[in-house]
C-alpha positions in Angstrom: 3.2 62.3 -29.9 1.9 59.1 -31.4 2.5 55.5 -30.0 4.3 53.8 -31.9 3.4 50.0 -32.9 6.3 48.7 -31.2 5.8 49.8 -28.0 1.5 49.3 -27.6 2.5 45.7 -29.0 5.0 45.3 -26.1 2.1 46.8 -23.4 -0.3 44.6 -25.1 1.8 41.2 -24.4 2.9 42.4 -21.0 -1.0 42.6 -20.4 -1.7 39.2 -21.5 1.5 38.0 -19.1 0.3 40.2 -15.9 -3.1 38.7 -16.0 -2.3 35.6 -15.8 -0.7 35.8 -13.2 -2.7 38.6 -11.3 -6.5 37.5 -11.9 -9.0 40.2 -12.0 -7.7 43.9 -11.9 -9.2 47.0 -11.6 -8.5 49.1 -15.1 -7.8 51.9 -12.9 -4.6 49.8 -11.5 -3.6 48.5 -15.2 -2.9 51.8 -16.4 -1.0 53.2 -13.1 1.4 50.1 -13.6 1.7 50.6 -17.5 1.2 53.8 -17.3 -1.5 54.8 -19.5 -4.9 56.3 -19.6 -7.6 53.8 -18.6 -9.2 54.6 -22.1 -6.2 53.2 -23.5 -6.4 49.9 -20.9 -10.1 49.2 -22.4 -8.6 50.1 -26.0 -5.8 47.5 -25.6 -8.7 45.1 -24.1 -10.7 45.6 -27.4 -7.6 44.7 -29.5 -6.8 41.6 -27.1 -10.2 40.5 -27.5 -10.1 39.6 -31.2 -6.7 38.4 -31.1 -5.2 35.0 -30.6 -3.6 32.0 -32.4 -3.7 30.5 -36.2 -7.4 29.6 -36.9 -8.8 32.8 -35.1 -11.9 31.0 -34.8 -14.0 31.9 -31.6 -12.4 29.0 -29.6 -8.8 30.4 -30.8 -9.4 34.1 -29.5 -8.5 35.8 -26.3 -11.2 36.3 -24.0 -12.0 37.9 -21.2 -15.1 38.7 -18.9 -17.5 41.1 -20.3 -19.3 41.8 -16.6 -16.0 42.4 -14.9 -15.6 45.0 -17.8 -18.4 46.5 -17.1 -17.6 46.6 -13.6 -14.6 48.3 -14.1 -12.0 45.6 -13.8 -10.4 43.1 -16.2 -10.4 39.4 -16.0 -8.6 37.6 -18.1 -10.7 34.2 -18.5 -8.5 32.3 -21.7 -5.0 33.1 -22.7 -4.5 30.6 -25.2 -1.2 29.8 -24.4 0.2 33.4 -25.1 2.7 32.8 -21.7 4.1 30.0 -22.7 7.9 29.9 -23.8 8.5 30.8 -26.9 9.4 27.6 -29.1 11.5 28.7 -32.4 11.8 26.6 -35.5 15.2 26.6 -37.3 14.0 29.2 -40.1 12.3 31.5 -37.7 15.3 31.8 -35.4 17.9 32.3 -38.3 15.8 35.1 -39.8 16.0 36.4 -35.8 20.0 35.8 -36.1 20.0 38.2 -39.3 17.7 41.0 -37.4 20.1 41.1 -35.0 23.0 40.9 -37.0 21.8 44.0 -38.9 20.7 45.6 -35.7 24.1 45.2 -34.1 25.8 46.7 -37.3 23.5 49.5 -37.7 25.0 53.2 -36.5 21.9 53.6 -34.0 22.9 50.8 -32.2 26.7 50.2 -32.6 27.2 54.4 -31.5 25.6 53.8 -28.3 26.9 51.7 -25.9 24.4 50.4 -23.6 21.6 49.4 -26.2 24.2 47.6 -28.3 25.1 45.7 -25.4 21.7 44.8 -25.1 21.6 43.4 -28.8 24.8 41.5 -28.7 23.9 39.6 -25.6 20.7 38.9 -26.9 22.3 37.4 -30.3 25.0 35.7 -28.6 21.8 33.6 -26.8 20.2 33.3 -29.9 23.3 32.1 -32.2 24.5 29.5 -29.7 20.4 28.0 -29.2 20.7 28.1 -33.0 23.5 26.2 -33.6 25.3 25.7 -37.3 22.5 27.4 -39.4 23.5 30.3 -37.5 26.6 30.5 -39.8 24.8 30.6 -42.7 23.8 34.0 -42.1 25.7 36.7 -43.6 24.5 40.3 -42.8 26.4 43.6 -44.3 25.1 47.4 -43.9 26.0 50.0 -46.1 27.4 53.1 -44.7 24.3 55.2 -42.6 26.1 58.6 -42.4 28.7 60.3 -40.2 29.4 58.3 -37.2 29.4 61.6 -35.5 26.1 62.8 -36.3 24.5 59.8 -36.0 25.8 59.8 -32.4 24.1 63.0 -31.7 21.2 62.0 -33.2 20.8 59.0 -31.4 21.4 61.0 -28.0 19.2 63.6 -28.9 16.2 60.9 -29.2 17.1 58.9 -26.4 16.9 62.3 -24.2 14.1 63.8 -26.0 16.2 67.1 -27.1 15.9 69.4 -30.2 18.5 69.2 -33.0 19.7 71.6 -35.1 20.7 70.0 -38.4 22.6 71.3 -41.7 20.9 69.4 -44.2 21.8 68.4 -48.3 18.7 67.5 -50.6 19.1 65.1 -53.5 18.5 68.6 -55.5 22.8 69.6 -54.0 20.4 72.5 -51.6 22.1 72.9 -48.5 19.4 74.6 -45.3 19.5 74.7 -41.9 16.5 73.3 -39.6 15.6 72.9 -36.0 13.6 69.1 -35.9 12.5 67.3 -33.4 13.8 63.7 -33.9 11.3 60.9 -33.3 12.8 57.7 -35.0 15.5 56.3 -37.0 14.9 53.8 -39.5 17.2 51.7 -41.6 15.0 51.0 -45.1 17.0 48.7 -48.0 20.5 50.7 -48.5 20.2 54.0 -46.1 19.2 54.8 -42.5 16.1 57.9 -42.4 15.5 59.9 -39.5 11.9 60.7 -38.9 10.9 64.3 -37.0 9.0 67.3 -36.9 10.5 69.9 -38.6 10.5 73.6 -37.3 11.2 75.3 -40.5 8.3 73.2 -42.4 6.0 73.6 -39.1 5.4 69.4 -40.1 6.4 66.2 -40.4 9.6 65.4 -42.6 12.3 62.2 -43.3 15.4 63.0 -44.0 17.8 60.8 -45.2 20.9 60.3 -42.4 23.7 60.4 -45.0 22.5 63.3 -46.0 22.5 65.5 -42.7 25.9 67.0 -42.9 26.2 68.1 -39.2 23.6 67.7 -36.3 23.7 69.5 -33.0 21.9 69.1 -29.7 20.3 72.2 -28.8 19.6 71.1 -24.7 16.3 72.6 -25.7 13.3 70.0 -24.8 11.5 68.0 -27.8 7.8 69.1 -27.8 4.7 66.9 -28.7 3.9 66.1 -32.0 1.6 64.3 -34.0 4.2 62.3 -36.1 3.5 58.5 -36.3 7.6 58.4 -36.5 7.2 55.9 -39.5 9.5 57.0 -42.7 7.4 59.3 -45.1 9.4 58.0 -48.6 6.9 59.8 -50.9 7.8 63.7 -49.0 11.5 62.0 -48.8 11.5 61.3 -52.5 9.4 64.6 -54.2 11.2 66.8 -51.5 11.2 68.2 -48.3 9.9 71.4 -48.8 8.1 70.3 -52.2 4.9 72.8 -52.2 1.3 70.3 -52.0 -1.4 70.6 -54.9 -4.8 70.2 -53.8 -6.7 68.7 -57.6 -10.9 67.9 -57.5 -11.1 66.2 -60.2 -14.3 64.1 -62.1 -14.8 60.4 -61.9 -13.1 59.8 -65.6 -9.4 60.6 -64.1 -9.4 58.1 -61.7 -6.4 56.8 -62.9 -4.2 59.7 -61.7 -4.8 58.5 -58.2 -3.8 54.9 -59.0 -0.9 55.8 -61.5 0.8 59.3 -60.0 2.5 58.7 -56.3 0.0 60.9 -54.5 -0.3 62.2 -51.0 -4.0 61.3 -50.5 -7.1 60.8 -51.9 -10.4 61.8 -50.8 -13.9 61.0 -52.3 -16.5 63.7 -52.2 -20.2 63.4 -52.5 -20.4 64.8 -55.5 -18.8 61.9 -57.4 -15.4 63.6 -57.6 -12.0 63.3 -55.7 -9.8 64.6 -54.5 -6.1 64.3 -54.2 -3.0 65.9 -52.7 0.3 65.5 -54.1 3.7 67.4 -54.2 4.9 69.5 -57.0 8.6 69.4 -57.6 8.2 70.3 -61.2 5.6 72.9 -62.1 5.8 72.4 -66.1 5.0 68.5 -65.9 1.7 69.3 -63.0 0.9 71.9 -66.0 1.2 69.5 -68.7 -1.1 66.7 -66.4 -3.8 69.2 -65.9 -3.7 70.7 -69.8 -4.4 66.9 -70.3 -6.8 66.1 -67.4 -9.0 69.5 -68.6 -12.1 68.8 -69.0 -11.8 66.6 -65.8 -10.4 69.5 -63.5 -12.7 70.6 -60.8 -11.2 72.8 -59.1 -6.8 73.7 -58.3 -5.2 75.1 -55.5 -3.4 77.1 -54.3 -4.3 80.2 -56.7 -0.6 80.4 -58.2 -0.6 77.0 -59.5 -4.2 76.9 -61.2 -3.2 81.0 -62.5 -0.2 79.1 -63.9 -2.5 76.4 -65.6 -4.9 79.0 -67.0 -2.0 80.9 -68.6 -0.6 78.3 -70.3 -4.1 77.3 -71.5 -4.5 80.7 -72.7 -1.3 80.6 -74.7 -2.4 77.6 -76.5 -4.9 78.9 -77.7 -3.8 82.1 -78.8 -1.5 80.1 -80.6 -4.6 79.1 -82.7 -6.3 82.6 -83.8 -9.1 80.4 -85.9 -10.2 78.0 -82.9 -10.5 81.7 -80.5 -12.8 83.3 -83.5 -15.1 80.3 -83.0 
């Protein structure tokens, strides 16, 4: 399963912090206390390396020793102050007051018991340090989705188990999935849960309003490559929205840049490539009827047979044109 940025950038400041205080320490070591691959130590070394404070001029960067590298071990040499106690202004700790505020009164937190007492200690601190501007901070959620499934939900990810969910697309279709949650996200008015999906042998967001009952199966989550970040695009066209592969010539460029896509990929032919989902075949057909004599190539076979025959039609429905 993929790291998520959260957590490396956690690993990445505790690094900073233990070195400091440790000296020189064989890589070996570092990634038996964080425990991670010593590829991943030197990766987190790289990133370190070109990081620092405002300016990010040489003399502003991180830096360590390049022959301890070598020799296996890291030495931090300049920390730039990252250890030092962090010093708020007034704006940046009332924009910490509404995070909070809006973490506390989301259903992930407020349904379980020990990471919402987590994040109401930690505002209490923070309100109190901040004094009046504190109250000037006024933070409402809108509903997230069944208390109850959200509850499951949020056990199931914290003990890496299976759900079963019974699930309502924006289209009124009801199914019924195996996933294997990976994140929840709260995004403007709605909470998403991200997972692989068993059913669509992928990636998928589903929307947590919209998951009408969710059940633990006991059954262990297994590894995936899902970054766990909310795919809106998928969420938007469709779950289980079928994927059009287009090639198409330099002079339809603007599909890519005007038509929410999937991907794009150049080729070294001077064409492209993208990927997007199809939720409604007739306006796809009407697109490529339009993009014709930029269409390279269409797939899967159904979709560019569906293409053809309305072409075909078209012109039948001009005898003369055919004749010529």
């Amino acid at each position: 399963m993929a790291e998520r940025a959260d957590e490396r950038l956690l690993r990445l400041l505790g690094l900073v912090a233990y070195l400091e205080g440790a000296g020189p320490v064989p890589v070996e070591d570092l990634a038996a206390r964080f425990g991670v691959t010593p590829r991943q130590i030197l990766a987190d070394v790289d990133s370190l390396w070109v990081s620092g404070t405002p300016g990010y001029w040489p003399d502003d960067l991180l830096d360590f020793d390049a022959e301890s590298i070598d020799r296996g071990v890291v030495h931090l040499t300049e920390a730039r102050g990252m250890t030092r106690p962090l010093r708020l202004g007034t704006r940046e700790a009332v924009a910490l007051v509404a995070a909070l505020r809006a973490m506390a009164a989301s259903d992930a937190v407020r349904t379980d018991p020990e990471r919402s007492a987590v994040v109401r200690s930690a505002l209490a601190k923070l309100t109190d340090a901040t004094g009046e501007a504190a109250n000037a901070v006024d933070v409402r959620l809108a509903p997230g989705g069944d208390p109850q499934v959200v509850t499951v939900i949020s056990a199931a990810l914290a003990a890496g188990r299976r759900l079963r969910i019974r699930y309502v697309t924006s289209a009124d279709v009801v199914s019924e999935r195996e996933v294997d949650p990976v994140r929840l996200h709260t995004q403007d008015e709605y909470a998403y849960l991200a997972a692989w999906c068993h059913r669509a042998v992928g990636p998928r967001t589903f929307r947590v309003d919209r998951i009408l009952d969710a059940v633990d199966t006991g059954m262990p989550v297994e590894e995936h490559d899902v970054s766990g970040e909310v795919d809106f695009a998928a969420l938007f066209a469709g779950v289980d929205a079928p994927v059009a592969t287009l090639v198409l010539s330099s002079g339809a460029r603007w599909v890519a840049e005007e038509v929410p896509v999937e991907s794009v990929r150049n080729l070294p032919d001077g064409t492209f490539e993208v990927r997007l989902r199809v939720t409604n075949r007739a306006w796809l057909r009407r697109l490529l009827l339009e993009l014709a004599p930029h269409v390279r190539s269409v797939a899967p076979a159904d979709l560019a047979q569906d293409v053809r025959s309305a072409a075909r039609e078209a012109l039948d429905a001009y005898p003369e044109l055919t004749r010529n």
